[in-house]
Structure formats: C-alpha cells, structure tokens
C-alpha positions as CSV (number, residue, x, y, z in Angstrom):
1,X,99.1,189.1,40.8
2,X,102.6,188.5,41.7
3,X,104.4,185.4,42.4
4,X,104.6,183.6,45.9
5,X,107.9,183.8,47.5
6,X,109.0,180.2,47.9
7,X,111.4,178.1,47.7
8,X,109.2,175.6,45.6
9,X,108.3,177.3,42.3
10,X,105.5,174.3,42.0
11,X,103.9,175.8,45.2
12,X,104.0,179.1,44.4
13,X,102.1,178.1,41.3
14,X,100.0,176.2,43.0
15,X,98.8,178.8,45.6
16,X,98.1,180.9,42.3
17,X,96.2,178.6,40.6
18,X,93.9,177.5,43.7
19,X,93.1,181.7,43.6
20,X,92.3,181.6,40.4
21,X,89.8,178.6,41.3
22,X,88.4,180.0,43.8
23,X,87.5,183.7,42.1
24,X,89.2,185.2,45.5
25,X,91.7,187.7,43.0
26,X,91.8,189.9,46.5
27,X,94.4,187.4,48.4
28,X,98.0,187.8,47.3
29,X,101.3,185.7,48.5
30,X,102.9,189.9,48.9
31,X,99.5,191.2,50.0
32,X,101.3,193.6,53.3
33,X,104.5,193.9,51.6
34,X,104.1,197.7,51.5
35,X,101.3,198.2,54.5
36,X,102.8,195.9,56.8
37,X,105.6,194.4,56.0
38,X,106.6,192.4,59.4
39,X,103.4,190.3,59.6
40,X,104.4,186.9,59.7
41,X,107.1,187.6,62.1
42,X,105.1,189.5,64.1
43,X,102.2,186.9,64.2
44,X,105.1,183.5,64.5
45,X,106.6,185.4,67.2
46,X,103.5,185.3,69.4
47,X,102.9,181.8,68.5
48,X,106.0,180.9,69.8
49,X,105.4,182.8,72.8
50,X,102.3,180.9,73.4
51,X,103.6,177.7,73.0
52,X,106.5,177.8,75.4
53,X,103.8,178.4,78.5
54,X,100.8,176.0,76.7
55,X,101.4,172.8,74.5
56,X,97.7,172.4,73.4
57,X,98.1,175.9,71.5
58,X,99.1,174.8,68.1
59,X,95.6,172.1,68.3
60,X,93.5,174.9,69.1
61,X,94.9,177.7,66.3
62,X,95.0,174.7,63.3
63,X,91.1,173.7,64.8
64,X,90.1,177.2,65.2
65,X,91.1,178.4,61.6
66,X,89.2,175.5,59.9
67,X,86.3,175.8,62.3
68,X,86.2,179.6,61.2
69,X,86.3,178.8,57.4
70,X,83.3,176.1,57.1
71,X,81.3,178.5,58.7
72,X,80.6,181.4,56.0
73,X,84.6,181.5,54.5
74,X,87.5,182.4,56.7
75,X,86.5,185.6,57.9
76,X,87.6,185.5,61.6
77,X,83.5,185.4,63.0
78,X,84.9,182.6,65.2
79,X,86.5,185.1,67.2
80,X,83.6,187.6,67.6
81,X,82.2,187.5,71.3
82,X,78.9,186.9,72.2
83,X,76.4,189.5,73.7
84,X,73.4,189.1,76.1
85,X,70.9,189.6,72.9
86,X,73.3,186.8,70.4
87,X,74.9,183.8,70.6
88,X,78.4,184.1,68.3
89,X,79.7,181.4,66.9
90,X,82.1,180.7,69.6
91,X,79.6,179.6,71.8
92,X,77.8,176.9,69.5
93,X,78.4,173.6,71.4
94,X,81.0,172.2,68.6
95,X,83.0,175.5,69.6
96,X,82.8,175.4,73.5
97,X,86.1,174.1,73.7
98,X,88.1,176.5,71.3
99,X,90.6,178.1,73.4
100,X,93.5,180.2,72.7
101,X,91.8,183.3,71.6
102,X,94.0,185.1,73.6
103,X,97.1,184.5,70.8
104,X,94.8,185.6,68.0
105,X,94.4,188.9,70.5
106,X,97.9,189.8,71.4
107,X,99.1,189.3,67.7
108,X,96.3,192.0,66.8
109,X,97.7,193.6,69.4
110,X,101.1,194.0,68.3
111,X,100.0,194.5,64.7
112,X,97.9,197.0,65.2
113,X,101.0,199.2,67.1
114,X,102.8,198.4,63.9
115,X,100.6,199.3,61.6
116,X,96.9,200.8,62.9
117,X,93.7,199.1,60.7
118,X,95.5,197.0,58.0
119,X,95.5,193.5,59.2
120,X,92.5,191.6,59.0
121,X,91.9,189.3,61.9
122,X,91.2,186.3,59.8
123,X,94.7,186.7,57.9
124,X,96.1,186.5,61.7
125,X,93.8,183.1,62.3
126,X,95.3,182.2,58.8
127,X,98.9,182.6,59.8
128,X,98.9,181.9,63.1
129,X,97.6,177.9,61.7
130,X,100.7,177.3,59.5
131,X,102.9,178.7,62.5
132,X,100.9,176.2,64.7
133,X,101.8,173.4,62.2
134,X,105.2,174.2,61.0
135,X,106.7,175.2,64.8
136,X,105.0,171.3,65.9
137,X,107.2,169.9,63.6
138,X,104.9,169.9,60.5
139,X,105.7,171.8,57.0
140,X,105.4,175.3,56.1
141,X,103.9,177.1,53.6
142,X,103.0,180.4,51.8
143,X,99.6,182.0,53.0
144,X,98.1,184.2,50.5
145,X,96.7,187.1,52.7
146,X,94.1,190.0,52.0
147,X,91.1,188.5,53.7
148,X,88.3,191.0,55.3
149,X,87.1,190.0,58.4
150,X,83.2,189.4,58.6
151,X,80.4,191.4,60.8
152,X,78.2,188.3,61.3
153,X,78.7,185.2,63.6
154,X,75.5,183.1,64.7
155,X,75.8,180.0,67.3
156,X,73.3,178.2,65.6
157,X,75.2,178.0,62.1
158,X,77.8,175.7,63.5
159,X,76.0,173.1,62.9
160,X,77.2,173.0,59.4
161,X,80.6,172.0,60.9
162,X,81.4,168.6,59.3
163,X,80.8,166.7,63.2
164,X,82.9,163.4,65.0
165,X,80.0,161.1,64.5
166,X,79.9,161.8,60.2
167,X,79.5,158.6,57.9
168,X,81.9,159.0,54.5
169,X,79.1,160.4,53.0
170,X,78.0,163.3,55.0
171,X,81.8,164.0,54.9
172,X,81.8,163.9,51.5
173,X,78.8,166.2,51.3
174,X,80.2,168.6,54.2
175,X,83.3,169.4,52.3
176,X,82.0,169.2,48.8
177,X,79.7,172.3,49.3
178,X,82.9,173.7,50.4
179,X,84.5,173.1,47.5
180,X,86.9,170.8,48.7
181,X,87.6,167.4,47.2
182,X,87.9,163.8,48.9
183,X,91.6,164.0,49.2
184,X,91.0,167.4,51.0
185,X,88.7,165.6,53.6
186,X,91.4,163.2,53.8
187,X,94.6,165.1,54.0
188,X,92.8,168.0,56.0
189,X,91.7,164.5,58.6
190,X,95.5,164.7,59.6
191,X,94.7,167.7,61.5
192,X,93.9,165.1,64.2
193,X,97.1,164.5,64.9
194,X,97.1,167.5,66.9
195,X,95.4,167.6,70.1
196,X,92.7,166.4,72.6
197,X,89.4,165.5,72.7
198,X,86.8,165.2,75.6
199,X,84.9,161.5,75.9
200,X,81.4,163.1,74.6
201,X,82.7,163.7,71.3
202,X,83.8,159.6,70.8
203,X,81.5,157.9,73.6
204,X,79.4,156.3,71.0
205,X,82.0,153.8,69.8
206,X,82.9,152.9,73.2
207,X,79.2,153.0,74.7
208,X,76.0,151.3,74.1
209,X,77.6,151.4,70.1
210,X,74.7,149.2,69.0
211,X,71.8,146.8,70.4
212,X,73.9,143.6,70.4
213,X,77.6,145.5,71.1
214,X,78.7,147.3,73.3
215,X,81.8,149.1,71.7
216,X,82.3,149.3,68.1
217,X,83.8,146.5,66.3
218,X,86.2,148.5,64.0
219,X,87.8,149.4,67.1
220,X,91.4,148.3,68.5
221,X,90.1,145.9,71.4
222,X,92.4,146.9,74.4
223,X,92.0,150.7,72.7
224,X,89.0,150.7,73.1
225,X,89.0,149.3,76.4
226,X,91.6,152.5,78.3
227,X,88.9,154.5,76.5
228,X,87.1,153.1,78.5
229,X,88.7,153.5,81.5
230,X,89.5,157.3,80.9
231,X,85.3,157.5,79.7
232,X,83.2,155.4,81.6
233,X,79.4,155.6,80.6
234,X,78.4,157.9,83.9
235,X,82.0,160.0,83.4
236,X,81.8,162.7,85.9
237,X,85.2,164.1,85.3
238,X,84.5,167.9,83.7
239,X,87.5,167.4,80.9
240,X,88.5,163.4,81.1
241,X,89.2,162.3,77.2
242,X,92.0,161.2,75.5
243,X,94.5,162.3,72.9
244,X,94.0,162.4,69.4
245,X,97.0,160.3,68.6
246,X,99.9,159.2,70.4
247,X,101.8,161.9,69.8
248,X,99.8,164.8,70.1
249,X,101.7,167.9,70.2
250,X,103.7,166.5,66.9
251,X,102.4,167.3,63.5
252,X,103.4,163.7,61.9
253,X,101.4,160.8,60.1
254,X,100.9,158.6,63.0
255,X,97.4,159.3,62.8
256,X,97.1,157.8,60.0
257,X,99.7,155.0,61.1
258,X,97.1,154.3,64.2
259,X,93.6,154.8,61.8
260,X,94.9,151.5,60.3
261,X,95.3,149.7,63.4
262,X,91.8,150.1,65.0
263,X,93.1,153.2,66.3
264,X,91.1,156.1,65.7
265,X,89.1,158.5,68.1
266,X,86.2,159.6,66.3
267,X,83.5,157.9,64.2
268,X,84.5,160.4,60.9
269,X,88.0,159.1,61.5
270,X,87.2,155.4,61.1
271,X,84.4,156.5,57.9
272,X,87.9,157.1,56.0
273,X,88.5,153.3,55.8
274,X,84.6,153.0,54.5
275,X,84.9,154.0,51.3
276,X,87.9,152.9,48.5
277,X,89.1,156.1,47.7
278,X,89.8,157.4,51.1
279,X,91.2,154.0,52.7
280,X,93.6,154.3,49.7
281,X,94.9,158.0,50.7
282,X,95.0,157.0,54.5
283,X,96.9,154.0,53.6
284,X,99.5,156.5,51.3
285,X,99.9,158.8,54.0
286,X,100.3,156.5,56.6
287,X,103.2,155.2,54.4
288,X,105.0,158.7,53.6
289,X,105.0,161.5,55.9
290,X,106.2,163.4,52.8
291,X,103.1,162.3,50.5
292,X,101.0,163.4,53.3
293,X,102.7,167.1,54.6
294,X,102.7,167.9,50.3
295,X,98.9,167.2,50.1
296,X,97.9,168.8,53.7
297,X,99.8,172.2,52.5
298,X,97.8,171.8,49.0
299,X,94.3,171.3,51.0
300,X,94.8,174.0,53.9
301,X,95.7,176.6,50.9
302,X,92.5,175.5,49.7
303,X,90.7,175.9,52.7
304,X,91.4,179.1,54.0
305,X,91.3,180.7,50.4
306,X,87.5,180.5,51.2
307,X,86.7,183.8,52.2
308,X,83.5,186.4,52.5
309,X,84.5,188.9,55.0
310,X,83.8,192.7,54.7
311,X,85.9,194.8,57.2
312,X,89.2,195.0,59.0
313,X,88.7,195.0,62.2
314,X,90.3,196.7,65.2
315,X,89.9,194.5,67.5
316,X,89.3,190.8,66.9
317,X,86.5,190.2,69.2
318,X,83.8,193.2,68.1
319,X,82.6,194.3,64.9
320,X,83.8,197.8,63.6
C-alpha cells in the first residue's frame, strides 16, 4: 500500500498503521488516483456550497458519518431510504433528525458525471466529514478511501448507537465493541462542539432529574436554569433546544472548556468527568486545542476505517 500524501509523515504513518489494525487492506490514502482522480475536490466543493446557504451542515455531515459507522461499519446504510415494507436506518428515532442528505446526493451526483460507478457512497459520507470539520475551522486530514457501500439498513439496529443519557461505562462498552479506545470516546466527544440539539435528548438533567432534585446537581445552576427556559417540562415548541456549545458552527475546544464548568448538554457528556481517565483527557483538551485537533484526527481515522460494505452504489439512497 502506498504512502498517504501529507504534509505530516507521522500521519501518514499513522493512517497506515490504524489499516493494518483494523485488517481493512482495501482502503488506501491514493485509492481513486487513477479512477477518479478529482474526488475530494469534487466532494469539498459541494460542501462548501452547502454551507454558504445552511450553517447547521457541517453538524449534520460529522453526526451522520459516525452515526453510519457504529451501525454495521461505515458503509453509507444511513443514507438508504425507507420503503412501505422497512424501516431504514434513517428513520430509527436517534436518526429522525439527520438532515443534509441532500449534500451526500449532489456530490454523488457530480461524481457519478465524472466518473460513472466508482465512488462509493460511504467514501463520500467519509469525505464530506473532514470537509465539514476542516471548512468550520477545525483540522484536516487524509481519508483513506475504498469503502463499499452496504445493501442492509434496519431502523431497529440504531439502538446500538452509543445514546445522550450513557453512564461512563455503557460508553465505554459502546465504543469498545467498536474497537475504539477511551481516548477515542473522548476525543470523538468533541464532535459536540458542533451543532444543536432538541430538549428531549437533555430534559432529564433539567426535569424531574431525581426524587429529591429537580435538575441535576453537576449542572452549571443559571445553565441549567435558560435550559430551562428554552425546555420547559410541557415544551410544545416542535424544535425548541439549545446549542451544543457556545460556539456552535466552530470546530474548537470550548466544549470541553464549558464540560468543566457545569456546562454540558447531555448526560454522556457530564459521564466524562465520572471516571479518572476521561476527566484527565477533557481537562488536556480543554487546555490545548492542539492536543485535542491531533487526537480527534487520530480517532475519526479510526472510526471510519470500520467498514463492511459490499457494493458501489449508483445512487446513495437505493441498493443496486
């Protein structure tokens, strides 16, 4: 296998040797060098595109590509549509609110006039989550490419998704049988500070939280109180929630900067100060953005080199 292109050497080892790890020898750094050799640009230009007429696009791609690779290897079933017989995977409830699919579509779309049948789906999901981070201000990064799309998506089966209301340990567990390591689940938790969320997904640490109190006690007080305001217990605004962190459509640390302070959204987000290991990481990257980007590339390379896909497909939402 040849050498990533990149301007760190380490990297470029290190995308090899997490390869070799995973027994995936079909993805490679120059994988549509010959087949299709305008890819990236093809897929960053599209992502751009998107982004200039929707800031929530670069949350959706990054959540989209790691909802798709817990769920049977990054293989692009995320993306297959339902029909009136089966439920696909984007219609589990923890994927209701994916959006964006339509980016995933017009890159196929432009792909496939480029060069007809060669570029999977889930190497466009792949792609189009570094561009999400890198063109939010975050790093870049090599993706190794060559992943086959899959023919099977089941709603039910997203409930192996790693959920908002996880302790440490069924965190832990979640990403273990994934192969990924606690400073994974850590560094891959800075995905949060991208995006939105909707009050269900956080209303138990700001509702009826436990016989004797009200809200949790880990909490920020006046945080947790304009949570509050935006979620009251009988919310009957359709999409009232908050963002993520304070500066959502900026791939930075301050999530981790906020974690500290009492600031989280989610109950899995608070688990990271639970145990001694994690607290330690958040605590690192909350005091280097650089310390934090290095181990976030290192974990998403990891990630999305989970594959199990069988096809190319020609168009993102059906099976061949």
């Amino acid at each position: 296998m040849a050498s990533c292109n990149t301007s760190s050497l380490l990297l470029g080892f290190l995308v090899l040797a997490l390869i070799h790890f995973n027994g995936i020898n079909a993805l490679s750094c120059n994988y549509y060098d010959q087949t299709c050799p305008m890819v990236e640009s093809a897929v960053t230009s599209v992502v751009k595109k998107a982004m200039l007429n929707d800031r929530t696009v670069p949350a959706a791609l990054l959540r989209m590509h790691f909802h798709d690779c817990f769920i049977r290897g990054c293989d692009g079933s995320v993306l297959l549509n339902s029909t009136k017989k089966h439920q696909a995977e984007k219609d589990g409830p923890p994927n209701i609110s994916l959006h964006a699919f339509y980016v995933i579509d017009n890159a196929k779309k432009a792909l496939e006039d480029m060069c007809p049948g060669t570029v999977s789906c889930a190497d466009i999901v792949a792609l189009a989550a570094r561009d999400a981070v890198h063109l939010s201000g975050g790093p870049t990064w090599v993706v190794p490419k060559g992943r086959k799309d899959g023919r099977v998506s089941i709603a039910s089966d997203t409930r192996q998704l790693p959920a908002p209301i996880f302790n440490i340990s069924q965190l832990q567990q979640s990403f273990a049988q994934r192969g990924l390591s606690i400073q994974d689940l850590v560094a891959l938790s800075g995905g949060h500070t991208l995006g939105f969320s909707h009050c269900n997904s956080f209303q138990n640490r700001i509702h009826n939280f436990a016989t004797t109190q009200d809200i949790d006690p880990s909490m920020h007080q006046a945080f947790a109180s304009s949570l509050r305001s935006v979620c009251p217990i009988h919310n009957k605004v359709k999409n009232a929630g908050a963002n993520l962190d304070s500066t959502p459509t900026t791939f930075d640390n301050r999530y981790y900067k906020l974690l500290l302070e009492g600031k989280s959204i989610f109950s899995s987000d608070q688990a990271l100060l639970t145990h001694p290991t994690t607290k330690t990481l958040v605590t690192k990257f909350a005091n280097s953005q650089q310390e934090f980007e290095k181990a976030f590339v290192e974990s998403m390379i990891k990630m999305s080199s989970i594959t199990g896909g069988q096809e190319v497909r020609l168009n993102c939402r059906f099976v061949n």
